[in-house]
C-alpha positions in Angstrom: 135.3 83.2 91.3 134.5 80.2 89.0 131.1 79.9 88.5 131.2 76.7 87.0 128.7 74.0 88.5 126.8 77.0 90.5 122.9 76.8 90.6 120.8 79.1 89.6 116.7 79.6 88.8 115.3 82.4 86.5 111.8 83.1 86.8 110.2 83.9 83.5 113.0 82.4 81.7 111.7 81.1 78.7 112.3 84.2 76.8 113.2 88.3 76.7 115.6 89.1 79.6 115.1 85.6 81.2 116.2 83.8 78.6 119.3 86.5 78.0 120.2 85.2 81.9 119.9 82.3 81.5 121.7 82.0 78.4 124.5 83.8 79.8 124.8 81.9 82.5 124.5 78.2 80.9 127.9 79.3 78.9 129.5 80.1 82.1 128.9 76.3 83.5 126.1 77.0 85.6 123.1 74.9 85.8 120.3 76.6 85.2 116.3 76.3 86.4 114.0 78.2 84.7 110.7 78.6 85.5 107.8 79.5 83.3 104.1 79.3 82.9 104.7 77.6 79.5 108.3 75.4 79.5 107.4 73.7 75.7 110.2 75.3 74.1 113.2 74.8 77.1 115.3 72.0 76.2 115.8 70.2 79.7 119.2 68.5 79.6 121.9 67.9 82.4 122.4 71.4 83.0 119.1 72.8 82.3 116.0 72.4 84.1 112.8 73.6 82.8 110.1 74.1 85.6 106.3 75.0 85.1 105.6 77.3 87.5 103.6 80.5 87.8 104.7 83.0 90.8 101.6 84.3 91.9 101.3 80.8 92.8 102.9 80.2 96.2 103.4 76.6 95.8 104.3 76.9 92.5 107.4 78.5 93.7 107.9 76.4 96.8 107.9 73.1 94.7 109.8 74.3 91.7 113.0 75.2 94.5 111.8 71.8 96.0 112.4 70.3 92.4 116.0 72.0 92.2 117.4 71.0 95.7 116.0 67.2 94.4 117.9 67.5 91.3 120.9 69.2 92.5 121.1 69.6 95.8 121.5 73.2 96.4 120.7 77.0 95.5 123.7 79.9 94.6 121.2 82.0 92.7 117.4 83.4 92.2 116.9 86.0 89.4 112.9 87.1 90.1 112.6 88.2 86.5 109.2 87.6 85.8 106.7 90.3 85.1 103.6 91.6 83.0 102.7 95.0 82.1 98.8 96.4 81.2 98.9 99.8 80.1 95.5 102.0 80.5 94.8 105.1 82.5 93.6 104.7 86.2 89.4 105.4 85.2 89.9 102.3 82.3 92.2 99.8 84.0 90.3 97.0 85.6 90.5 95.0 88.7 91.8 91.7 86.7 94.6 94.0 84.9 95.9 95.5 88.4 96.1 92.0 90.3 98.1 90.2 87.6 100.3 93.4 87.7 100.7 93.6 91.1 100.6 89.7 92.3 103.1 88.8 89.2 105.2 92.1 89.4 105.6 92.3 93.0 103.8 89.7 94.9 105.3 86.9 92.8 108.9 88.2 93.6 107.9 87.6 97.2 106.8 83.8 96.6 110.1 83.5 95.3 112.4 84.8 98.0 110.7 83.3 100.2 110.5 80.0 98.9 114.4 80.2 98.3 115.6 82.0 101.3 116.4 78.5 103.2 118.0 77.3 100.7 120.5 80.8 99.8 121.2 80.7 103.4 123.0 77.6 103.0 125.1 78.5 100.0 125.5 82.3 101.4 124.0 82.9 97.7 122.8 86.2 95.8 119.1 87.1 94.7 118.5 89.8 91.9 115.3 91.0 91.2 114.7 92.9 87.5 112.3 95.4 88.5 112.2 98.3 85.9 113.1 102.8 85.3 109.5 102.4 85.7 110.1 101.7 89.5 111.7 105.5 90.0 109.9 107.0 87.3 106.1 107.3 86.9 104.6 108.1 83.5 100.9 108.3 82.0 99.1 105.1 82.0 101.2 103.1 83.8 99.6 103.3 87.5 99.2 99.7 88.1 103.1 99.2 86.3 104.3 102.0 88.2 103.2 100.4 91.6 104.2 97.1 91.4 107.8 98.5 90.4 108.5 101.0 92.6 107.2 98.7 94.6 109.7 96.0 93.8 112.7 98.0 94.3 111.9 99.3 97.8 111.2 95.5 98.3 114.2 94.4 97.3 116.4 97.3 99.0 114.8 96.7 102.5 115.2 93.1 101.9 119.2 93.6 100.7 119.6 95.1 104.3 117.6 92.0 106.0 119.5 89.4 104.4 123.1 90.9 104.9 123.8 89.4 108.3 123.1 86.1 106.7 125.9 87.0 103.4 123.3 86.6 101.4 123.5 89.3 98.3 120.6 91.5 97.0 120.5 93.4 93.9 117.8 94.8 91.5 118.7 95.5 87.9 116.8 98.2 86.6 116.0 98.4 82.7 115.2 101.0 80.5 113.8 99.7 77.3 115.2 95.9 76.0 114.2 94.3 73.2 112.0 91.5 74.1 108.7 90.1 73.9 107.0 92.1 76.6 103.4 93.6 76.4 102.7 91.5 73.4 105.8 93.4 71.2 107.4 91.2 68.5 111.5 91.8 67.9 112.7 93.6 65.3 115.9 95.3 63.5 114.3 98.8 64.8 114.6 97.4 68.2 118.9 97.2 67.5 119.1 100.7 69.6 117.7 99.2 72.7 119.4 96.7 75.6 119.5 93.5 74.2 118.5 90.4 76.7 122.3 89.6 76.3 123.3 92.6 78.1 121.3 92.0 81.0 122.6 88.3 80.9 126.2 89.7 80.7 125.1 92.2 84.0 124.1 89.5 85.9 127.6 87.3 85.5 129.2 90.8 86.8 127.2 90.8 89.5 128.0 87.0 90.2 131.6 87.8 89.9 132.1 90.8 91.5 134.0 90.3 94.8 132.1 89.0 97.7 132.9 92.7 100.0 131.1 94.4 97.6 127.3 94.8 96.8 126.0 96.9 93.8 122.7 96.8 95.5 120.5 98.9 92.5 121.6 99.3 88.9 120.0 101.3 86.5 120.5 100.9 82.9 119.6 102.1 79.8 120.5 102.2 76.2 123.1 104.8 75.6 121.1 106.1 72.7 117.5 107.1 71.9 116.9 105.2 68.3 
């Protein structure tokens, strides 16, 4: 399937695995949305759209799909990408940390679908969420993290099996550890072990490409080496 001309919106796409998507997905044709709290450095041109939006804002979402069915006219794909992470244990983690967590992480991802659902029922289109191995497996410190991604893949499962009669596709991606930007961590050559944004971006266009009868409907990954 050409994928060439296809629509597509990242959430948290202006860097780390977002940008990896997108990226991957702009040199296969696609036009590309991505939203962001801060869109500065996303060059908008003919085939990219950069949107300011922040998903634990529902109208955020609703008007940044609004703004790509204006500029284009239609909706193949949503990657619900975006996330945060605060690290503490449960007795030192306050109630500001475990909202953002939990209405980015998880609540967020619903604005999303829902906002784009309409729209992916009209092109019969696929959603993938990157939740995390966080979301099968719990670890010191990362309550509120844990919860909002085991959260998100139960989410996203029930929600493959409720949007199947429309031939709408549901995935959800699940990284180990990628270098990005996340929780404040800068890039580096000692990152080279880890998934690379790339990876993920090249994932996705599997997904996308896979034939229609079948439905990878949760992926785990990880890097196939420890350092």
């Amino acid at each position: 399937m050409s994928l060439k001309g296809k629509v597509i919106y990242v959430t948290g796409g202006s860097k780390g695995i977002g940008k990896g998507i997108a990226d991957a997905c702009l040199a296969q044709g696609m036009k590309v949305a991505i939203g962001a709290r801060s869109i500065e450095s996303i060059p908008s041109n003919e085939n990219v759209l950069a949107i300011r939006s922040d998903v634990k804002n529902k109208l955020d979402e609703e008007n940044a799909i609004q703004t790509i069915l204006d500029t284009w006219g239609r909706l193949d794909v949503l990657i619900a990408n975006a996330g945060v992470g605060h690290f503490a244990p449960i007795d030192q983690m306050n109630e500001d940390q475990w909202h953002d967590i939990i209405d980015t992480n998880l609540t967020g991802v619903f604005h999303s679908v829902k906002a784009a659902i309409p729209a992916l029922k009209n092109s019969q289109g696929y959603i993938i969420t990157i939740a995390s191995l966080a979301g099968t497996n719990f670890f010191a410190n990362g309550a509120a993290y844990n919860a909002s991604k085991f959260g998100l893949v139960g989410f996203t499962q029930a929600m493959m099996l409720d949007l199947r009669p429309f031939k709408i596709k549901v995935s959800t991606i699940m990284p180990g550890s990628v270098a990005t930007y996340f929780n404040n961590h800068e890039p580096s050559d000692q990152d080279a072990w880890k998934i690379q944004p790339e990876d993920l971006g090249q994932m996705v266009i599997d997904l996308l490409n896979m034939n229609p009868r079948t439905l990878p409907s949760k992926i785990e990954v990880r890097p196939s080496q420890t350092s």
